[in-house]
C-alpha positions as CSV (number, residue, x, y, z in Angstrom):
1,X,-35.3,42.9,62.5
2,X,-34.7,46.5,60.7
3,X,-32.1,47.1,63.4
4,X,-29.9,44.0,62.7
5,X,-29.6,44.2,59.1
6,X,-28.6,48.2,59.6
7,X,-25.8,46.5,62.1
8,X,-24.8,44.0,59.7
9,X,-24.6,47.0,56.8
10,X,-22.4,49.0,59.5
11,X,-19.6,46.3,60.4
12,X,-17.3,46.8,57.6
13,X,-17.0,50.8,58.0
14,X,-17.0,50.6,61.9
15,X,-14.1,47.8,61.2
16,X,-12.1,50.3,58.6
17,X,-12.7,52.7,61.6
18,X,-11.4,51.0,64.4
19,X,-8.5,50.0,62.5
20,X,-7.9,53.1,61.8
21,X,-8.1,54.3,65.2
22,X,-5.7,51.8,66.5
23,X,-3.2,52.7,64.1
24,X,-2.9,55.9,66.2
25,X,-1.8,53.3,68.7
26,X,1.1,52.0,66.5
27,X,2.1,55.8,66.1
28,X,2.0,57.1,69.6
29,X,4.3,54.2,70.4
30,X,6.5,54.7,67.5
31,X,7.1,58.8,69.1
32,X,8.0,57.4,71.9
33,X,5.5,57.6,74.6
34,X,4.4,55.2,77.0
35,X,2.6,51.9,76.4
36,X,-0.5,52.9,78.4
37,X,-0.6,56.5,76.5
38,X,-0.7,54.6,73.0
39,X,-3.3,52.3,74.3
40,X,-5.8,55.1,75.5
41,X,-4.8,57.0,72.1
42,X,-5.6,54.2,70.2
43,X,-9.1,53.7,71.8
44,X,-10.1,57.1,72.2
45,X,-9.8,57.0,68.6
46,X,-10.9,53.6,67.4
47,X,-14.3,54.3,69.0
48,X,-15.6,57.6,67.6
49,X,-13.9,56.2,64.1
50,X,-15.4,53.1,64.0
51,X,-19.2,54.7,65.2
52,X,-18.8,57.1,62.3
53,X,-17.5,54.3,59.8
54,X,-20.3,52.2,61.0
55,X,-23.0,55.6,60.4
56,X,-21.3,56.0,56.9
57,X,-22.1,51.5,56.4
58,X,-25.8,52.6,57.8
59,X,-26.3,55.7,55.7
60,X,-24.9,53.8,52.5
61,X,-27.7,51.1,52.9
62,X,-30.6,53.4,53.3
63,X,-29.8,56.0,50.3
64,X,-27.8,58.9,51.7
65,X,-24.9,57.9,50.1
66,X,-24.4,56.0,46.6
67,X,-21.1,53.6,45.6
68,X,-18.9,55.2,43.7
69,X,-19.4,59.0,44.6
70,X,-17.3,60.9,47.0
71,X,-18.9,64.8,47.4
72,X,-21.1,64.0,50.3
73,X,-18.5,61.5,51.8
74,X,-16.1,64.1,51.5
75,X,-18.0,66.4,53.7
76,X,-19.6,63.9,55.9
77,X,-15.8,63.4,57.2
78,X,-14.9,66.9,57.1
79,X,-17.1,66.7,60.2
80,X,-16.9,63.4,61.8
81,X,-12.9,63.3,61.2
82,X,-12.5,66.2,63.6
83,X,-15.1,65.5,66.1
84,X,-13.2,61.9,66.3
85,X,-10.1,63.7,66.8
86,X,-11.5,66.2,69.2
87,X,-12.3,63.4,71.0
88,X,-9.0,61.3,71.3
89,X,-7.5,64.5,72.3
90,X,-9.7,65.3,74.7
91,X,-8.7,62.0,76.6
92,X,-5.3,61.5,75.4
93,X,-3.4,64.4,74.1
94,X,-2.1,67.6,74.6
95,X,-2.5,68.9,71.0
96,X,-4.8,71.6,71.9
97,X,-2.4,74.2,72.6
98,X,-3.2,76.4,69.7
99,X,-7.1,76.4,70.5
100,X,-9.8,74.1,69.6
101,X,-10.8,76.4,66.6
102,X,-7.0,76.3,64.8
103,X,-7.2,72.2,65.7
104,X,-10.8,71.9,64.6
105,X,-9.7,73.7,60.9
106,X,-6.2,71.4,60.7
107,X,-8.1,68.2,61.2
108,X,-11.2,69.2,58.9
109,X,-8.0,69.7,56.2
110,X,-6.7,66.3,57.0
111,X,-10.0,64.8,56.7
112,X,-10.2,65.0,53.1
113,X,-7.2,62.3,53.1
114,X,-9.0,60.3,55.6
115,X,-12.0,60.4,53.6
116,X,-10.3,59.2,50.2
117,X,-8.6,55.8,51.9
118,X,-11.4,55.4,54.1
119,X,-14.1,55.1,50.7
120,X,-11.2,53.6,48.9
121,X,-11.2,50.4,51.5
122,X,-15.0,50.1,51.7
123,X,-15.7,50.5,48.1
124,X,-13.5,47.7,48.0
125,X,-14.5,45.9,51.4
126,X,-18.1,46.2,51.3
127,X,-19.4,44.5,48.1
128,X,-17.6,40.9,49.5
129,X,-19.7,41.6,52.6
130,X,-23.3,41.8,51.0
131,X,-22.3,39.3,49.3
132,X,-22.3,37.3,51.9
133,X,-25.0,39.0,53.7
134,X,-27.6,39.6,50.7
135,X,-29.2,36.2,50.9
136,X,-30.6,36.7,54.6
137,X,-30.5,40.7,54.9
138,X,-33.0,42.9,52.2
139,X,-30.7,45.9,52.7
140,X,-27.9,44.4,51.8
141,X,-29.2,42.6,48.6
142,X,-30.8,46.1,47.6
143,X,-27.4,47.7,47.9
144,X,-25.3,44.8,46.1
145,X,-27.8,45.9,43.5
146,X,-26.5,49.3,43.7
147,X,-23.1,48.2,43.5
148,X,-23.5,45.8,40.4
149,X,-25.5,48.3,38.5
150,X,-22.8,50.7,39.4
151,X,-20.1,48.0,38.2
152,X,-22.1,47.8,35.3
153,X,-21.8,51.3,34.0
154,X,-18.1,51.5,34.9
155,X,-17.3,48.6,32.5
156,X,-19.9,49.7,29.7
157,X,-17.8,53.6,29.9
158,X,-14.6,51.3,29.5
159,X,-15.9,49.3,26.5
160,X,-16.7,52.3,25.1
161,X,-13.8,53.8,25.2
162,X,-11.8,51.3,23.2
């Protein structure tokens, strides 16, 4: 029963992830390669995206991370970002010509983008989904909790600043 409602906290980061992922797809296509060279970019992407978006849902619900912080989520995709991208190139690209190191150390700078939409769209994402979840899954009522309370202080900082 534990494992469900950890599933259920996963499926909007693992969705933000896969989207993500496929968007590669999009871009491979718009440089010009091939149809079947955008589709195994896209999925060797998607995957290792949407398991780590999925982790960050899981982690979220059992106290790692709090709404409304970044630091940690910041470093938690300096090192999934790359290891994703590892990965897609691995299967799919030729980017490695410069080494694994120089990619690994390009793609831990991009990360820190990555990271900002990615929190961006589940901050955003997520609190609709426990919603709808909260009634039938105790993680996800305890972490709408976190988010109201966290909703909370924002508007009592604003109030006070007018």
């Amino acid at each position: 029963m534990g494992g469900r409602h950890s599933i259920e906290l996963a499926l909007p980061g693992a969705s933000i992830g896969a989207v993500a992922g496929a968007m590669a797809g999009g871009l491979t296509l718009l440089a010009g390669q091939p149809t079947g060279m955008a589709a195994l970019s896209a999925l060797s992407l998607a995957v290792p995206l949407a398991l780590f978006g999925g982790l960050y849902g899981v982690l979220l619900g059992h106290g790692v991370f709090r709404p409304g912080t970044f630091g940690l989520v910041g470093l938690y995709w300096v090192a999934a970002f790359p290891v994703s991208r590892l990965a897609q190139e691995s299967l799919a690209g030729v980017g490695l010509g410069d080494g694994v190191l120089p990619f690994l150390a390009y793609q831990a700078m991009v990360s820190l983008g990555f990271a900002i939409g990615f929190v961006w769209l589940h901050e955003r994402i997520m609190p609709h989904w426990l919603l709808r979840r909260a009634h039938a899954n105790p993680l996800a009522k305890a972490l709408l909790g976190l988010y109201v309370r966290h909703a909370g202080m924002l508007r009592a900082r604003r109030e006070q600043r007018r």
